[in-house]
C-alpha positions as CSV (number, residue, x, y, z in Angstrom):
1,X,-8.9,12.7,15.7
2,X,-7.0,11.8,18.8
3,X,-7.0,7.8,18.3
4,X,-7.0,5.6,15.0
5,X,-7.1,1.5,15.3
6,X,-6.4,-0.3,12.4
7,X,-4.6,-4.0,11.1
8,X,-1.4,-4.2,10.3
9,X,-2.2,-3.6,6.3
10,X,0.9,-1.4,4.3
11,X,-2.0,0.6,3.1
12,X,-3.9,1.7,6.3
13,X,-0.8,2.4,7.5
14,X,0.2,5.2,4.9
15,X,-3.3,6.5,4.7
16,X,-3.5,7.4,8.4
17,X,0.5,8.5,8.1
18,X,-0.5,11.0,5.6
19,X,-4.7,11.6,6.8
20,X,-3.6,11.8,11.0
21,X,-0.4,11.8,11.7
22,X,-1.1,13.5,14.6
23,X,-3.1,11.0,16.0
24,X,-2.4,7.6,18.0
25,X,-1.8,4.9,16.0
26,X,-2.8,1.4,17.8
27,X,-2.6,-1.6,15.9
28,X,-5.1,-4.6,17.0
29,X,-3.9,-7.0,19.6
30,X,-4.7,-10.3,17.2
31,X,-2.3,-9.2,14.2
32,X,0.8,-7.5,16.2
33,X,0.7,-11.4,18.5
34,X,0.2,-13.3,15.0
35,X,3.4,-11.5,13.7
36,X,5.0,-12.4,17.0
37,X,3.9,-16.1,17.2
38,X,4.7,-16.5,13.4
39,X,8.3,-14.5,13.8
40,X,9.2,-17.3,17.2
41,X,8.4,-19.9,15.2
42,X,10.5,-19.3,12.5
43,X,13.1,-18.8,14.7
44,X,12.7,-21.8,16.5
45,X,12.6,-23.6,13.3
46,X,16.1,-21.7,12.2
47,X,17.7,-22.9,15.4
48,X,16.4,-26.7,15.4
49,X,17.6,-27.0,12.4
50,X,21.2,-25.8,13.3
51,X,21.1,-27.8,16.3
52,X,20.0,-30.9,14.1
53,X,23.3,-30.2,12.3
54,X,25.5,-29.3,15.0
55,X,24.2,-32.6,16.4
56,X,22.0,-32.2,19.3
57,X,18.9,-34.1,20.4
58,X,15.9,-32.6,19.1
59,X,14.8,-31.5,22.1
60,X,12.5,-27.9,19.9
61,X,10.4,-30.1,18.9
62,X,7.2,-29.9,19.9
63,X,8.3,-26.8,21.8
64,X,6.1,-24.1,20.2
65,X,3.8,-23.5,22.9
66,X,5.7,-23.5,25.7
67,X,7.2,-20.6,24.4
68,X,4.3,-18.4,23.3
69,X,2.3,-19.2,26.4
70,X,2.3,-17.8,30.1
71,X,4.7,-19.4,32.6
72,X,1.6,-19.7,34.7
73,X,-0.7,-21.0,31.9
74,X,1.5,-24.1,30.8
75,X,0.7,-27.9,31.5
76,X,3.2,-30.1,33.3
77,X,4.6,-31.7,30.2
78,X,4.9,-28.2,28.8
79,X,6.9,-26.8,31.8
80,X,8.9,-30.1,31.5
81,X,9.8,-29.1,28.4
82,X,10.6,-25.3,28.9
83,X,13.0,-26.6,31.8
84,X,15.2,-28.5,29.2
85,X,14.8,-25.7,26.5
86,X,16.5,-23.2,29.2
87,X,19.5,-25.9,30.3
88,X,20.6,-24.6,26.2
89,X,20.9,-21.4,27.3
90,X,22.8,-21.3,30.6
């Protein structure tokens, strides 16, 4: 067995790490981007509320999908809105 695709559940994941270790391991695309959408947004969430208490505008919210999607993909408003998300960071 050269290639094994599976989710991301704990058990799959020791059966083939015990059954074919010596195979490929590929996890599906739809569960490794969930993990990564759900693990941005709960950062984002983290940092609007610090900046809520540090006393900035608001200006996360509503600023999920400007970060998740393609540059190239994004509306006007949403690229409006990435432009003042970066000004935090320089």
């Amino acid at each position: 067995m050269k290639f094994v695709c599976t989710d991301m559940w704990k058990q799959y994941m020791n059966v083939i790490a015990e059954q074919a270790s010596g195979a490929v391991h590929i996890l599906d695309r739809y569960h490794v981007m969930k993990k990564f959408g759900d693990k941005i947004n709960q950062v984002r969430a983290e940092e609007a509320r610090q900046m809520k208490q540090d006393g900035y505008e608001p200006v996360l919210k509503n600023s999920r999908w400007c970060l998740l999607k393609r540059r190239e993909n994004l509306t006007t408003k949403q690229t409006v809105k990435l432009s003042e998300l970066l000004q935090y960071t320089q």
